[in-house]
C-alpha positions, 0 to 999 in steps of 0.5 A: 500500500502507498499513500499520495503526497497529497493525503499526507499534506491532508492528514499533516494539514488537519493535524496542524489544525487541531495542535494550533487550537487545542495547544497554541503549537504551530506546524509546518504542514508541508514540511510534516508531510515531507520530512519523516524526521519532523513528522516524528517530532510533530507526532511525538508531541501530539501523544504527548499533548493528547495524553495531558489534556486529555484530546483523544482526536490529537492521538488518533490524528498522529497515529493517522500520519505516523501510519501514512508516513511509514509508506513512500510516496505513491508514484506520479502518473504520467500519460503515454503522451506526456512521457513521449513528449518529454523523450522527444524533446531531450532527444533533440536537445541532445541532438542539436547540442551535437551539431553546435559548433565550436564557440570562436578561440579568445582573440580570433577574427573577432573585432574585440580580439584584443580586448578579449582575455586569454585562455586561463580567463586573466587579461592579456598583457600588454593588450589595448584598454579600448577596442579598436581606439572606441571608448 
């Protein structure tokens, strides 16, 4: 069995909602939901506030996310056509990648050959302030 992102945030949400009212204790609902480490820490303190006042609800709610956490994520769905789609795309990103040509070596024909710096990335020495006389 797996349980959704989506009834984990549902289940961490209402949680949220009855700390606050009955504790004055705020959570963060999507970090509960995501983060099994916070998810225990939340859980923990609502047995505990559960078994001092008394709120049975706040005992059964944790339960209810301590069982939802205990499964991973269901998988997302994703149609034929998306899936497809998505393949198409990085194949012909790859295949245009592949056809690029070279960028031009540092100083090349370019007109801003001499103001362009070396190869290591540092200024040529000895090389003009302005390019071509232009300021």
């Amino acid at each position: 069995m797996s349980m959704s992102s989506n009834e984990k945030l549902a289940i961490a949400a209402h949680l949220h909602v009855l700390l606050r009212r009955k504790t004055g204790r705020v959570t963060d609902t999507e970090w509960m939901a995501s983060n099994p480490v916070y998810a225990a820490e939340v859980i923990r303190l609502a047995h505990q506030k559960a078994a001092e006042g008394g709120h049975d609800d706040l005992g059964i709610l944790a339960d209810r996310l301590e069982a939802a956490m205990a499964f991973p994520d269901a998988p997302v769905y994703r149609p034929l056509a998306q899936r497809v789609s998505e393949a198409a795309k990085a194949h012909s990103a790859r295949a245009l990648s592949a056809r690029a040509p070279a960028p031009p070596a540092p100083g090349g024909d370019s007109a801003f050959g001499d103001s362009q710096p070396g190869v290591d990335g540092a200024p040529r020495p000895n090389s003009p302030r302005y390019v071509k006389g232009l300021r």
